[in-house]
C-alpha positions as CSV (number, residue, x, y, z in Angstrom):
1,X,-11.2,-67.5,43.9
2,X,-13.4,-64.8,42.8
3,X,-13.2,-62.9,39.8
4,X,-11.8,-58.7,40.4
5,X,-14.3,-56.4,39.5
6,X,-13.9,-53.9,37.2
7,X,-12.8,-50.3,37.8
8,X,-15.8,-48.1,38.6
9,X,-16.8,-45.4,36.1
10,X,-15.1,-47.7,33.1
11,X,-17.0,-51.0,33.3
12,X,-20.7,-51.9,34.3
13,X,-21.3,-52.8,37.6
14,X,-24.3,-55.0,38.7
15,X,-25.9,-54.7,41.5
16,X,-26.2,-57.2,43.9
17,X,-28.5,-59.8,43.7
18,X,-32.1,-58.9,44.6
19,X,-31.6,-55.3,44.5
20,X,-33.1,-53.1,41.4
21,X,-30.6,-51.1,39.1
22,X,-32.9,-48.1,40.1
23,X,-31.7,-48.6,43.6
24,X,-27.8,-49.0,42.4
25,X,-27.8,-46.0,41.2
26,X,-28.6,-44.3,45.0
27,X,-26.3,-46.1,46.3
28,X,-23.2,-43.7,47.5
29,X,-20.6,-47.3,47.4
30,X,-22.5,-50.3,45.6
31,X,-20.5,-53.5,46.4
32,X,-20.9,-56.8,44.9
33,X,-20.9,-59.7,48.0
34,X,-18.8,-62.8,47.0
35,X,-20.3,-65.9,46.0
36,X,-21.4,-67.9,49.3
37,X,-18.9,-70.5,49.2
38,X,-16.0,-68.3,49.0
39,X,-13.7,-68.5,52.3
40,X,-14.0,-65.6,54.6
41,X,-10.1,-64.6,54.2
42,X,-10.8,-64.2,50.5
43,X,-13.9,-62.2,50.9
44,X,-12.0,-59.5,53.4
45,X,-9.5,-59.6,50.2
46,X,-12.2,-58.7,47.8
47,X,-13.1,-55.9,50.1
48,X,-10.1,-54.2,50.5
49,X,-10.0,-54.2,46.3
50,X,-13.4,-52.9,46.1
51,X,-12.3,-50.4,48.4
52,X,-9.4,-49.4,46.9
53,X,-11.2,-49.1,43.2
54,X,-13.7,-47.1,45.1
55,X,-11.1,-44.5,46.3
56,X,-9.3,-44.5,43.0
57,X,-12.6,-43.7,41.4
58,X,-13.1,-40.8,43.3
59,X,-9.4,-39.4,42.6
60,X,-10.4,-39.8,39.5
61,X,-13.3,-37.8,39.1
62,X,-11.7,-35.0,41.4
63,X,-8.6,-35.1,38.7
64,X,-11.6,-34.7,35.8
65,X,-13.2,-32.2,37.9
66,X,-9.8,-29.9,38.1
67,X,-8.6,-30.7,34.3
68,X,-12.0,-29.3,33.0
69,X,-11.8,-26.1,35.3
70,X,-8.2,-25.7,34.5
71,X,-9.0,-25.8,30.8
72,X,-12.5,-23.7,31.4
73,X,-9.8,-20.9,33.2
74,X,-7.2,-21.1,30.2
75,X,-9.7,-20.5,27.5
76,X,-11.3,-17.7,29.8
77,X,-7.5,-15.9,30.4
78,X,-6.8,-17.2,26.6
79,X,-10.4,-15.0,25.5
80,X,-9.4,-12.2,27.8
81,X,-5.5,-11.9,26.3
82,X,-7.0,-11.8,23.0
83,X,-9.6,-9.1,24.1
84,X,-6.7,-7.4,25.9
85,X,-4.5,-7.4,23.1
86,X,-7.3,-6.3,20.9
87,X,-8.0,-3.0,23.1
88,X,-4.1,-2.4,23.8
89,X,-3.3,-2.5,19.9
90,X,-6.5,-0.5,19.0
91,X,-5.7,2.3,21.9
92,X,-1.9,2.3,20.2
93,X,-3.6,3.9,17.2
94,X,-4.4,7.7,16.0
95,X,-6.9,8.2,13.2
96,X,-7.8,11.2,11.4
97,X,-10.9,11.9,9.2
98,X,-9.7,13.4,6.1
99,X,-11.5,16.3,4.9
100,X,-11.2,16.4,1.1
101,X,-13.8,18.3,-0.6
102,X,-16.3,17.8,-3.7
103,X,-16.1,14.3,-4.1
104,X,-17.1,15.4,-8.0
105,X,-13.5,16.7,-7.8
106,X,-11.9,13.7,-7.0
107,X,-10.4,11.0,-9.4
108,X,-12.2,7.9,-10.7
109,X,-12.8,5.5,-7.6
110,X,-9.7,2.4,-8.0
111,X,-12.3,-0.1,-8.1
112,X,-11.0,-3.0,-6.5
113,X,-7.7,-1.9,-6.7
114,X,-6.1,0.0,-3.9
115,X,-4.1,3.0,-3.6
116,X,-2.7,3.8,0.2
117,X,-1.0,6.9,0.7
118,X,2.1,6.8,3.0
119,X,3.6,9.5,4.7
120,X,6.8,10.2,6.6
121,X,6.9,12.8,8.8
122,X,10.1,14.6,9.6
123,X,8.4,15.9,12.8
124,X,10.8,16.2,15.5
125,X,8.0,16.7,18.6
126,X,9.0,15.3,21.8
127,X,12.4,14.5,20.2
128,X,14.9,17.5,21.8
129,X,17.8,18.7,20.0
130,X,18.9,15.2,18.7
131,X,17.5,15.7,15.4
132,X,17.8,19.3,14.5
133,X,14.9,21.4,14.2
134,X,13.2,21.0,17.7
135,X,9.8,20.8,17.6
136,X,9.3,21.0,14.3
137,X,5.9,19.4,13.5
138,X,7.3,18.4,10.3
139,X,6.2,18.3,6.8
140,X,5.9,15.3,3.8
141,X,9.4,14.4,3.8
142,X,9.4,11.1,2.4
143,X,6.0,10.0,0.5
144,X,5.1,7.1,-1.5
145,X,1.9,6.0,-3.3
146,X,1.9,2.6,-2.7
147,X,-1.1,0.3,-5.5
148,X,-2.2,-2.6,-4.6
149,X,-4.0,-4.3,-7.6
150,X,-7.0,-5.6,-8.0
151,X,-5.9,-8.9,-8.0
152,X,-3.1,-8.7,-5.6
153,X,-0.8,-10.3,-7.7
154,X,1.7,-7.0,-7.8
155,X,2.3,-3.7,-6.6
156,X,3.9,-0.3,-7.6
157,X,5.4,2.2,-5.1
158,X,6.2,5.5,-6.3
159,X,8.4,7.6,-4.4
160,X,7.1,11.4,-4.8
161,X,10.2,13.9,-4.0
162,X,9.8,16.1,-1.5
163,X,11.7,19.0,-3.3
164,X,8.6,18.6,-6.0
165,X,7.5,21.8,-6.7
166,X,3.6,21.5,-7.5
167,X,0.5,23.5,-6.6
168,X,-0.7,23.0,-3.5
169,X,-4.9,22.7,-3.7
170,X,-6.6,24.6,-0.8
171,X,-7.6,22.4,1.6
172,X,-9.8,21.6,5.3
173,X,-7.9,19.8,8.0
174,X,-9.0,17.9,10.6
175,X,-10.1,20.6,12.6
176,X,-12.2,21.9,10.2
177,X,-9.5,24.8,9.3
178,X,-9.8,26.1,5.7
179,X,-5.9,26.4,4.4
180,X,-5.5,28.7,0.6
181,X,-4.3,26.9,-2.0
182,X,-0.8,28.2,-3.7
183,X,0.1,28.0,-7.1
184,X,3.7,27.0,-6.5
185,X,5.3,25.2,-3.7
186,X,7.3,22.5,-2.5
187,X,5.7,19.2,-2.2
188,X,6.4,18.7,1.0
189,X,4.6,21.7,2.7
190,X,2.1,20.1,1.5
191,X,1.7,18.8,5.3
192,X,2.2,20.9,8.3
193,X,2.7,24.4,7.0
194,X,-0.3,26.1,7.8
195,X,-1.7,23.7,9.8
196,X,-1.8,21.3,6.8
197,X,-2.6,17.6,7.9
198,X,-2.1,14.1,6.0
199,X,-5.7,15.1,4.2
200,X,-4.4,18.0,2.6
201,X,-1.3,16.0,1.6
202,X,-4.0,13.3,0.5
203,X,-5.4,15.9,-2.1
204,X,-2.5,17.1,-3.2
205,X,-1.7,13.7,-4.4
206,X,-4.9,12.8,-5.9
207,X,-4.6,16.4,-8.0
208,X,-0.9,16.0,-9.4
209,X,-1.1,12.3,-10.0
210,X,-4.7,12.0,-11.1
211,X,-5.0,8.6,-8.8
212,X,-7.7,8.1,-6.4
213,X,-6.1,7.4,-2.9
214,X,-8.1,5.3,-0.5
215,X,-6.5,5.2,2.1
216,X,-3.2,6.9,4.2
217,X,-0.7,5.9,6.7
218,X,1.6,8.3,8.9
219,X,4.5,7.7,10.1
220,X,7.4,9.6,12.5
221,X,11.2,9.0,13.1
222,X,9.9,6.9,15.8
223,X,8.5,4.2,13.7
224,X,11.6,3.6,11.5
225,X,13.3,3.5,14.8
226,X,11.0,0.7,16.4
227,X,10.0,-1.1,13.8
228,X,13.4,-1.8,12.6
229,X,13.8,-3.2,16.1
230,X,10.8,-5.2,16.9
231,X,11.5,-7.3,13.7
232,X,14.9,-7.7,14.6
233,X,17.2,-5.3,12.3
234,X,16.9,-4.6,8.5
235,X,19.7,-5.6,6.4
236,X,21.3,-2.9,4.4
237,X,23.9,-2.6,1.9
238,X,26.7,0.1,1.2
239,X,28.5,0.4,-1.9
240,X,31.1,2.5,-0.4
241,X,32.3,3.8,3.2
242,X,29.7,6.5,4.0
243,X,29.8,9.5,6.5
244,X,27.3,11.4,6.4
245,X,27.3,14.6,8.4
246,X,23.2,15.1,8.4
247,X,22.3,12.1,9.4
248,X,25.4,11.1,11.2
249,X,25.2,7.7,9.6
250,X,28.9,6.0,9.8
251,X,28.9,3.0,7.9
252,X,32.1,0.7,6.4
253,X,31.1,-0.5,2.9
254,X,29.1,-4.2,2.3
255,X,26.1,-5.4,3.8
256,X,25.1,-4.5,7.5
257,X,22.0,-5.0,9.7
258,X,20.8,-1.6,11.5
259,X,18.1,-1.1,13.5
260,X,16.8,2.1,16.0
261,X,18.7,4.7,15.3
262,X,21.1,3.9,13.1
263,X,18.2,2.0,10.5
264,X,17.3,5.9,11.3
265,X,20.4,7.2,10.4
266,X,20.5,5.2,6.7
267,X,16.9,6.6,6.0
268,X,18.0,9.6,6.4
269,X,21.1,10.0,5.1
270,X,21.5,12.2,1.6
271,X,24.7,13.8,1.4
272,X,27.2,11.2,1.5
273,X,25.8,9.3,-1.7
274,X,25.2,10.0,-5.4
275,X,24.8,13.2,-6.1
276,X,23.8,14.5,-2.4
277,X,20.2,15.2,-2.3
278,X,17.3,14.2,-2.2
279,X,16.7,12.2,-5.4
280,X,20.1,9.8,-4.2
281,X,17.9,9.6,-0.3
282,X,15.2,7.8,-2.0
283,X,16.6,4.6,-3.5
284,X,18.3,4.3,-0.2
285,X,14.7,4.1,2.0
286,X,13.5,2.0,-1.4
287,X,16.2,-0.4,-0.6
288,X,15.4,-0.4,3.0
289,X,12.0,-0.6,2.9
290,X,12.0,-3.6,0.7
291,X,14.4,-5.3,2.9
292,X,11.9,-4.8,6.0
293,X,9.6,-6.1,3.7
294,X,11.1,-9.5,2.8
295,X,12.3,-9.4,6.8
296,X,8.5,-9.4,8.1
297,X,7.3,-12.3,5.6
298,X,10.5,-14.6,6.4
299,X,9.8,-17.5,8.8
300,X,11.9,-16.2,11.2
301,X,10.1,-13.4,12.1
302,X,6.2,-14.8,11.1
303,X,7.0,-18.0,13.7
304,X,8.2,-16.2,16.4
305,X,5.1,-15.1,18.5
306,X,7.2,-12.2,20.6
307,X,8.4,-10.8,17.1
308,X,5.1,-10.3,15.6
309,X,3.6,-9.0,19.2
310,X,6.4,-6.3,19.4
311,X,6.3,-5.3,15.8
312,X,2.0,-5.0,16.4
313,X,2.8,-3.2,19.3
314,X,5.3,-0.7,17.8
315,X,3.4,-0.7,14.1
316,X,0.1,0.4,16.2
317,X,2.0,3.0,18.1
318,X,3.8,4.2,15.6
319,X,0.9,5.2,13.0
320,X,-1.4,7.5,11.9
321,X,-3.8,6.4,9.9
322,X,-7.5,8.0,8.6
323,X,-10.8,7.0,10.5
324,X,-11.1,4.5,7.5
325,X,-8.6,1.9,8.6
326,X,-8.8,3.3,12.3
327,X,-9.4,-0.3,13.8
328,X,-7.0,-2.9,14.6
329,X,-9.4,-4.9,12.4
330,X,-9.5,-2.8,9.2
331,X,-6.1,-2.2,9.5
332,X,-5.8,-6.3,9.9
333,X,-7.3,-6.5,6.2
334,X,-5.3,-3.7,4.9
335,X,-1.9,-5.9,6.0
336,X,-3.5,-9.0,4.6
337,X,-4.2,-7.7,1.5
338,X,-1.0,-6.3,1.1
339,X,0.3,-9.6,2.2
340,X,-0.8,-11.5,-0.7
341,X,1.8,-9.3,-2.9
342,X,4.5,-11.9,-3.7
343,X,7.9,-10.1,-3.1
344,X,9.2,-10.5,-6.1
345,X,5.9,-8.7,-7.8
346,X,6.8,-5.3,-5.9
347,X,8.3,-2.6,-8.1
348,X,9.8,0.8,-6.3
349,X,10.3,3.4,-8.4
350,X,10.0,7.5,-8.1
351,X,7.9,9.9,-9.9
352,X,9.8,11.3,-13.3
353,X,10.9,14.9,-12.7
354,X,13.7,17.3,-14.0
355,X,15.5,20.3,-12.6
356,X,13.3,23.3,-11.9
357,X,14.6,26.2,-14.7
358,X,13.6,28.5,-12.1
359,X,15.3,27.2,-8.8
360,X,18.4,24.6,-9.2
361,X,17.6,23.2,-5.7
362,X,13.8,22.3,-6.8
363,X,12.5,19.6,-9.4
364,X,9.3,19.5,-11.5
365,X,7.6,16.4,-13.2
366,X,8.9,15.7,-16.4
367,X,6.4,14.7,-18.8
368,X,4.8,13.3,-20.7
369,X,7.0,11.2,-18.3
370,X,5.1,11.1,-15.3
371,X,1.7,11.3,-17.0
372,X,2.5,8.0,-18.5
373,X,3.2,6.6,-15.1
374,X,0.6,8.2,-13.1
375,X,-2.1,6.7,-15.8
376,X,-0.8,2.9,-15.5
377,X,-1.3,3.2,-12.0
378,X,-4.9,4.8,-12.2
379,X,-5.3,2.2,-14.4
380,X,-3.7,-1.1,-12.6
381,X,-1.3,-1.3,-15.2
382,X,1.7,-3.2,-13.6
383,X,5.4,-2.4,-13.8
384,X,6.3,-6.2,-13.3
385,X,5.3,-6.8,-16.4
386,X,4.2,-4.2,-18.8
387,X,3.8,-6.4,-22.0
388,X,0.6,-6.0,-23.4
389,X,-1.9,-8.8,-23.2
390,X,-1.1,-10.7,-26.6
391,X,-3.5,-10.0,-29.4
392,X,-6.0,-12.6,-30.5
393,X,-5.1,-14.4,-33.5
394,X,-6.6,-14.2,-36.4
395,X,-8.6,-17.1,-37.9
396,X,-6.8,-19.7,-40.7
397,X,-7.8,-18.1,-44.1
398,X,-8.7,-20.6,-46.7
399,X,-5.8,-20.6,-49.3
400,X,-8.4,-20.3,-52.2
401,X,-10.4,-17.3,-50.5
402,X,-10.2,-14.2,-52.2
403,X,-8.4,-12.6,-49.1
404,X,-5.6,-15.1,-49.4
405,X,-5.2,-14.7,-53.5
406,X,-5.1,-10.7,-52.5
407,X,-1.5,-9.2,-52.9
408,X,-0.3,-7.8,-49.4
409,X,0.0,-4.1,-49.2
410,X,2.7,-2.1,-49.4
411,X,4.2,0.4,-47.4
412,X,5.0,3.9,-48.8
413,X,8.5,3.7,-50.2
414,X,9.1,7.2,-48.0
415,X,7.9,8.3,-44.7
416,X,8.5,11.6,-43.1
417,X,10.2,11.5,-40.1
418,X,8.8,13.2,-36.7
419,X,9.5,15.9,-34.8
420,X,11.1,15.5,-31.4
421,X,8.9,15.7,-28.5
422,X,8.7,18.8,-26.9
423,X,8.8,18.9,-23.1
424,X,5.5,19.8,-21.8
425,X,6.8,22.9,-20.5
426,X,7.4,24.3,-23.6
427,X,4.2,23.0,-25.3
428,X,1.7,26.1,-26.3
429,X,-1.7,24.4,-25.7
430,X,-5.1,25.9,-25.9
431,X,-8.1,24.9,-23.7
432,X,-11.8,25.2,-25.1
433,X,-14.8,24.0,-23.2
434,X,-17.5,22.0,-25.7
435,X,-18.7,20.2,-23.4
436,X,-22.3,22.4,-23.0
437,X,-21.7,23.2,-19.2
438,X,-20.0,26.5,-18.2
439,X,-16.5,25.8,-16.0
440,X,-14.8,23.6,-17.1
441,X,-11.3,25.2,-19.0
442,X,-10.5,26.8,-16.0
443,X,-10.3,23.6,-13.6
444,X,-8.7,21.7,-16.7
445,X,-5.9,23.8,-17.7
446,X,-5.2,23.9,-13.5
447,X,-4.8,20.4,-14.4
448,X,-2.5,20.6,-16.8
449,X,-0.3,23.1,-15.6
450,X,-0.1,20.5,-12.4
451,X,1.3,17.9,-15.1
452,X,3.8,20.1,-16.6
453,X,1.9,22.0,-18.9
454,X,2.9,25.3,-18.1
455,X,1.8,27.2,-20.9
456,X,-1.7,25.7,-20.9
457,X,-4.4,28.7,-20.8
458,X,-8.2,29.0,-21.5
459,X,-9.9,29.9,-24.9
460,X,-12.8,30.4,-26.3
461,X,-15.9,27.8,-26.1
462,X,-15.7,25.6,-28.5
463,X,-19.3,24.1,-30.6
464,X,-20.7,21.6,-28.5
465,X,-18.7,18.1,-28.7
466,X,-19.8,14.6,-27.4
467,X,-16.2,13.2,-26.8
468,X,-12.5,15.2,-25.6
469,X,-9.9,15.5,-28.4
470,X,-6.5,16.9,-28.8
471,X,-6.1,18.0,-32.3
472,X,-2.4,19.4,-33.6
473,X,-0.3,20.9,-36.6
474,X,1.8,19.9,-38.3
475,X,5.0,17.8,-37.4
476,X,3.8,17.6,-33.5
477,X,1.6,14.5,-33.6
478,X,4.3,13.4,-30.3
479,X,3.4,16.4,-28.3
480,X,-0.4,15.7,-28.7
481,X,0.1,11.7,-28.1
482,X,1.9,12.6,-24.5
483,X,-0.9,14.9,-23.8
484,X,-3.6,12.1,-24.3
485,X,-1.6,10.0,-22.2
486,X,-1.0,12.3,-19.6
487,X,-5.4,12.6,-19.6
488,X,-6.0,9.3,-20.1
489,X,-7.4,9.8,-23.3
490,X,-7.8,7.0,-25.9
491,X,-5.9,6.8,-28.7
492,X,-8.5,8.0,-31.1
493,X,-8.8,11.3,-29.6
494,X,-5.6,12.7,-31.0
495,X,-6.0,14.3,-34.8
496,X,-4.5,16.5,-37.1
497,X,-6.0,19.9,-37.0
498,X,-8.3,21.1,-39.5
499,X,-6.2,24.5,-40.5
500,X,-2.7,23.4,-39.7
501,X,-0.1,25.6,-38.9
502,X,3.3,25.2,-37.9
503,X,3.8,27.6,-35.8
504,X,0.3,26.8,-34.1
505,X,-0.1,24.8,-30.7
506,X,-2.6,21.7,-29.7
507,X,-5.8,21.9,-29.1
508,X,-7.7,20.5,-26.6
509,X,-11.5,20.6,-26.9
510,X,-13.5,19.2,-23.8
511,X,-16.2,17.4,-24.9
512,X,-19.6,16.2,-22.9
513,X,-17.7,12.9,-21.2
514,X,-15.6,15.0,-19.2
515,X,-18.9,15.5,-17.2
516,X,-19.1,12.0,-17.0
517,X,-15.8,11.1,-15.9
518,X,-13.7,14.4,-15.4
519,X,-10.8,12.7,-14.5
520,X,-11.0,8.8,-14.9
521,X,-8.6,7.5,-17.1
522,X,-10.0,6.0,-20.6
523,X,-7.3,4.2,-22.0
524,X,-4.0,2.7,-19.7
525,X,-0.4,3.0,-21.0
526,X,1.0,-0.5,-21.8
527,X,4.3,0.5,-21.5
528,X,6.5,2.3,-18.9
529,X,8.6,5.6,-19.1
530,X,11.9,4.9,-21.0
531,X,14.8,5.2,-18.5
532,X,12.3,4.8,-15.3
533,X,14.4,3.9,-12.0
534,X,13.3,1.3,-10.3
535,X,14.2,-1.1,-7.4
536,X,12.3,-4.6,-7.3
537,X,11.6,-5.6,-3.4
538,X,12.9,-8.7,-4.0
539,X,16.6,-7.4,-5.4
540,X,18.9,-8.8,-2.4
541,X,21.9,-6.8,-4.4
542,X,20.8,-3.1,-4.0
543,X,23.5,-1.0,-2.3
544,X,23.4,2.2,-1.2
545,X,26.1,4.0,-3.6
């Protein structure tokens, strides 16, 4: 019996005898004759096989020939979703470009740092009567200046109250409409009063805090509404029953999981918890907002492909954001970058104020309070961990070296105590311009009075100076310590005044580096505000009380 031949297309095939390989490979059905011995009922056997592999080869190359166009049509329809997806989330977004002046006039750039700006809009547009206010287009009502540092390994978010009552710079929005500036007014018309956009809100920022902001992000009702829903709900927790009549948040107390309008509702909600404003409203959207935080990284949502699609979809709708990040890309590497934050690395707090002396409803910062904050965030100083870097250690001394033989000094058997800090309100402070270049008291003592430093006015020029200094009397070295903090000054720049008196106030002589660096922070605070509230993103235990 004659050997089977081999499957065509996966074993060689020789030709039959006297015919050239060059000539098997023109022929449409080559066929290899049995040996001439072999019976005839055997040969019409070996036929039919050769047949039969014959039509099984060709299935075969039709099923190759349909498995590479199937696969050429999924990558096409898998390009073609991605480009889709691509253009659908990059038409979902709005961008602005921010108008915002003299860049001369702006703070020190963050290096790689980053500051992002982001804005909640109480804008009730296209909302009805739901809400209250219909049609509003809404103003700052919640803001936070969220850092990223430089080497992503933390962030601080500061929560900037929107009864803050600062001066509002004038400003350009995005319609090239030049808005006055106004020495007093609430934080929060700092966007749409006027016709105020998130650029005017930008520079407002940048002036009170002194941080460089490189970026913003806008948000409506409509976000916290969707967002909370595309990721599934935000878990929450109430330390007691709340019923709020604003916000018409009912809530039992212990740990819940809200989304749409009720996650609305919690946001919202002021009157039904601590002392019923807005100061008791923030730690609530801290909690929450860390909680969406931790709910987005979890494996639950980041493994479900039609959670991260709708929370794209709704995070792309939802925003606002400058021509900067305007791009599903850019705004790609803004997330990643943020991403890299480990949870447990993200400190919430809000910006140190006290009750406004002039109107019980408002608040102003409280310095040196807030200067000391604002100036570890200009310089990417975290509030993680707020330790200074340990100091280097001194070299062994030799136990026969004069230094070691040398008695130790001794401290002065008495020291006079200090003065209490005054609040910057009540500190008298003098402005004089040494710096050689006409201008530059006016702007500064703006400055101040933007920190706190009320009673801040211009004097005379002072001789020309190469470096800023505060100098003070007597018995109110504290004062002149917060002050450099609150500039950014180093240590060294603080001094007793020449002709002290005690009734006297500081002195602050601008020397030839504010040119240089007008408001770039020289030296960074090691250590954070006293008593500064704060909510870690990580802290499953926060509850609303």
């Amino acid at each position: 019996m004659h050997e089977e031949q081999p499957e065509a297309g996966r074993y060689r095939v020789e030709p039959p005898p006297g015919v050239p390989r060059q000539r098997r490979r023109a022929t449409e059905a080559p066929t290899a004759p049995a040996p001439p011995t072999a019976p005839a009922a055997e040969g019409r056997r070996d036929s039919r096989r050769r047949a039969a592999a014959l039509a099984k080869r060709s299935r075969r190359r039709r099923a190759l020939k349909w498995t590479a166009g199937a696969g050429a049509l999924v990558m096409v329809a898998g390009c073609g979703g991605a480009y889709y997806l691509y253009r659908h989330f990059n038409d979902n977004l709005t961008s602005v470009k921010v108008q915002l002046g003299d860049e001369s006039e702006r703070p020190a750039a963050a290096g790689d740092a980053l500051n992002v700006l982001v804005i909640g809009t109480d804008s009730r547009e296209g909302l009805g009567r739901e809400y209250g206010d219909e049609g509003s287009t809404g103003h700052a009502d919640t803001t936070l200046l969220f850092h990223i540092a430089k080497d992503r390994s933390n962030a601080t978010v500061v929560s900037l109250p929107r009864d803050l009552m600062v001066p509002l710079p004038e400003c350009q929005n995005a319609q090239g409409k030049r808005i006055p500036g106004s020495t007093r007014s609430e934080f929060n018309n700092s966007l749409g009063q006027e016709g105020r956009d998130a650029g005017c809100t930008w520079k407002t920022v940048e002036k009170i805090t002194g941080v460089r902001v490189d970026h913003f992000v806008q948000v409506n009702f409509e976000a916290v509404k969707t967002l909370s829903t595309a990721v599934g709900g935000v878990e929450v927790c109430a330390a007691k029953d709340i019923n709020d009549s604003g916000s018409h948040l009912r809530m039992t107390k212990g740990r819940h999981v809200v989304q749409g309008d009720e996650a609305l509702a919690f946001v919202r909600t002021r009157h039904a918890v601590g002392q019923g404003g807005d100061l008791t409203r923030i730690p609530l959207q801290q909690q929450f907002i860390s909680s969406m935080i931790r709910k987005i990284k979890s494996d639950d949502t980041l493994t479900s492909p039609s959670k991260l699609y709708k929370l794209a979809d709704a995070a792309t709708k939802a925003l606002t954001v400058d021509s900067g990040i305007g791009s599903v890309d850019k705004l790609k590497d803004l997330a990643l970058d943020i991403s890299k934050v480990d949870t447990k690395n993200i400190t919430f707090t809000t910006a140190p104020v006290l009750d406004d002396p002039k109107d019980s409803d408002r608040v102003i910062l409280k310095q040196p309070d807030a200067g000391q904050l604002f100036a570890m965030i200009a310089g990417d100083r975290s509030l993680t961990e707020t330790a200074a870097p340990p100091a280097p250690e001194a070299p062994a001394t030799d136990a026969a070296s004069p230094a070691a033989q040398a008695p130790a000094a001794t401290a002065p058997a008495t020291t006079q105590a200090a003065a209490p800090a005054l609040p910057a309100k009540l500190v008298q402070l003098t402005v004089r311009n040494g710096s050689g270049t006409r201008g530059q008291s006016g702007p500064t003592v703006e400055k101040l009075r933007a920190k706190g430093y009320d009673k801040a006015a211009v004097g005379s020029d002072a001789p020309p100076a190469d470096t800023t200094t505060v100098s003070y009397p007597s018995g109110r070295e504290a004062e002149a310590q917060a002050l450099a903090a609150a500039l950014g000054l180093p240590g060294d720049a603080v001094r007793p005044a020449e002709k002290s008196d005690p009734k006297g106030g500081l002195l602050l002589v601008l020397g030839k580096d504010v040119l240089a660096a007008p408001t770039g922070p020289a030296a960074v605070p090691t250590e954070a505000p006293e008593d500064l509230q704060r909510v870690q993103a990580d802290d499953t235990d926060a509850c609303a009380k």
